[in-house]
N, C-alpha and C positions, 0 to 999 in steps of 0.2 A: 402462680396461678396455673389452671388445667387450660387443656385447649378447649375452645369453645366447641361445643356439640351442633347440631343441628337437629332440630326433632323431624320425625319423619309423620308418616298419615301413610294408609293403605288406600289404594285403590285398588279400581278393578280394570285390564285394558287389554283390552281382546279378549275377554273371557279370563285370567289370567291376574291371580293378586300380586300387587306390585308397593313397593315404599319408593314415596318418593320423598321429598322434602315439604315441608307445609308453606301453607299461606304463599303458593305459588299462582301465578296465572299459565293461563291454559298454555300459551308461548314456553313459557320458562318450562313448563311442565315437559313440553314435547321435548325443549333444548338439553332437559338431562334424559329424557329416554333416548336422544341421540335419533330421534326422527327427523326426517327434509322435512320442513315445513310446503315448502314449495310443492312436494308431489306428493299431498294427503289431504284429505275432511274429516272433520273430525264431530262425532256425536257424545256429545255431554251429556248424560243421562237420560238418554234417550232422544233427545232435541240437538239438527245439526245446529254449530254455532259458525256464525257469520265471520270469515277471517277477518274481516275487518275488527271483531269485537276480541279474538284471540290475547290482546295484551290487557283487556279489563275485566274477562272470566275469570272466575278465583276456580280454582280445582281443591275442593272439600274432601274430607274422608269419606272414605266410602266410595265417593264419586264413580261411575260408568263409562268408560271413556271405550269407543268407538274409532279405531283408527285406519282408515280406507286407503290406502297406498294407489295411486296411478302407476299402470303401468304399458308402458308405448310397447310397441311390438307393429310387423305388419307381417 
């Protein structure tokens, strides 16, 4: 037997088309773009999404994703 595949879906993130893996949530989704969760907000097609709901957003094709990086400085 082959190795199993993984299908992918495009989005879009930061301006910026992207493949990621499907049927992902918003969480998972940031965990393979290799973003801190901890120091970003994130806008799901235009509407920020509540980190609290981050592990039950499904990220769809197509999808708009908005990623706001914190950053400290003084």
């Amino acid at each position: 037997m082959g190795a199993a595949t993984t299908k992918t879906i495009q989005i879009v993130v930061n301006g910026q088309v992207r493949e990621v893996p499907e049927a992902r949530s918003l969480s998972e989704t940031l965990a393979f773009l290799d973003v801190d969760p901890s120091r970003v907000a994130i806008e799901l097609d235009r509407v920020i999404v509540n980190r609290a709901a981050w592990n039950q957003v499904r990220v769809d094709a197509g999808a708009a994703l908005e990623i706001v990086q914190f950053v400290g400085g003084g």
